[in-house]
C-alpha positions as CSV (number, residue, x, y, z in Angstrom):
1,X,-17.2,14.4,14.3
2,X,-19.0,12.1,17.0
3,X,-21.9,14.4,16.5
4,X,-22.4,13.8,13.0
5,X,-22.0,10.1,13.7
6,X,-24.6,10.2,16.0
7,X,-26.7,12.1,14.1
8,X,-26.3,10.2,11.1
9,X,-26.6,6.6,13.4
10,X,-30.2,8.2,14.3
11,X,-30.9,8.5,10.5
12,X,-30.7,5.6,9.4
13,X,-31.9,3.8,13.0
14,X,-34.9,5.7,11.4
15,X,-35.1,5.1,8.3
16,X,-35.2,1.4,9.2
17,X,-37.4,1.9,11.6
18,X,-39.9,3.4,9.1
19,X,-39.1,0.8,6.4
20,X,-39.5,-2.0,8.8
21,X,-42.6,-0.6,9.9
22,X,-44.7,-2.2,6.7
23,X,-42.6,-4.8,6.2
24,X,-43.0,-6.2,10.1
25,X,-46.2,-7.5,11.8
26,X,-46.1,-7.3,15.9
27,X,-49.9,-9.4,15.8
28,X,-48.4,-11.9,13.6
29,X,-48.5,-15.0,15.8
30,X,-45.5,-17.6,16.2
31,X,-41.9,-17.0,15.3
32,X,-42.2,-14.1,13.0
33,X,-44.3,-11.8,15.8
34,X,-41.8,-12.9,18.4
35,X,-39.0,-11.8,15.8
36,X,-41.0,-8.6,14.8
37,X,-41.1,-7.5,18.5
38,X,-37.8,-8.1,19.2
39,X,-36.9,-6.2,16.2
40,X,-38.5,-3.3,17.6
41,X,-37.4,-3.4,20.8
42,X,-33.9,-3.4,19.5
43,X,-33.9,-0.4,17.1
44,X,-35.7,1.4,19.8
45,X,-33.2,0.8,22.3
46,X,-30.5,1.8,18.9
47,X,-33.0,5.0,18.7
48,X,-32.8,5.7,22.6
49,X,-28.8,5.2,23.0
50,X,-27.9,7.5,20.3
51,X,-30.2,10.2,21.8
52,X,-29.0,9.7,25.1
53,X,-25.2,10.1,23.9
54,X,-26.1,13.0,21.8
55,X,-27.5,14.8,24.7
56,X,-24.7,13.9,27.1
57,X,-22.1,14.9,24.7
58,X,-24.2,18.8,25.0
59,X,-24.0,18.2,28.3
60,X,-20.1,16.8,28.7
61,X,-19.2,20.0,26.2
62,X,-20.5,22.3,28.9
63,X,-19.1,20.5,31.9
64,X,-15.3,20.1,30.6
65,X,-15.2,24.0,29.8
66,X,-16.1,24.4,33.8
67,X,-13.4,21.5,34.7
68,X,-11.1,22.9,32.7
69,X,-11.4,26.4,34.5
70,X,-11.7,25.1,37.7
71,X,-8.1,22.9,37.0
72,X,-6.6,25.9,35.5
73,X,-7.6,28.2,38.7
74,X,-6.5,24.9,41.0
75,X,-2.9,25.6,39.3
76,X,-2.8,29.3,39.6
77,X,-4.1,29.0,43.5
78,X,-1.4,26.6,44.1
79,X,1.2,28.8,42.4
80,X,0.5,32.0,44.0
81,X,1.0,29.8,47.9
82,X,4.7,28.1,46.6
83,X,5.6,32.2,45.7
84,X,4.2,33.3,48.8
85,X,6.2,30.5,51.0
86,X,9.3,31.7,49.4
C-alpha cells in the first residue's frame, strides 16, 4: 500500500511539474520569478523525497527479512544454551 502511495505521489508531483512547466516563467523578473523558482525547488524536492522513500522501502524490504532471521537464530542459539545448562 505505501508503494502505490508513493508511486502515485510521484505521478501527480509530475504531472504538476509538467503542467507548471508552461504555465511558470523562472526569467520572469520580481515576485512572480522568485515564486516560479521557489515553486520548482519545492516539487523537486516533493519529486526527490518520494524517490528516495521508494528506494529505501526496496531497500528496508530486504533488510527486515535478514533481521528477522538473524532474531529468529538469536532465539534458537539462546534456546539450545538454557537446554544444554539443564
Amino acid at each position: 500500500m505505501m508503494r502505490f502511495r508513493l508511486i502515485l505521489s510521484l505521478m501527480i508531483a509530475g504531472f504538476l511539474l509538467w503542467h507548471a512547466f508552461d504555465q511558470f516563467s523562472i526569467q520572469a523578473g520580481g515576485l512572480g520569478g522568485i515564486f516560479a523558482t521557489a515553486w520548482f525547488v519545492f516539487a523537486l524536492l516533493v519529486v526527490g523525497g518520494n524517490l528516495s522513500a521508494l528506494l529505501h522501502e526496496r531497500h528496508r524490504k530486504k533488510s527486515a527479512a535478514i533481521d528477522t532471521r538473524t532474531i529468529l537464530e538469536s532465539r534458537q542459539s539462546v534456546q539450545t544454551r538454557e537446554r544444554v545448562r539443564a
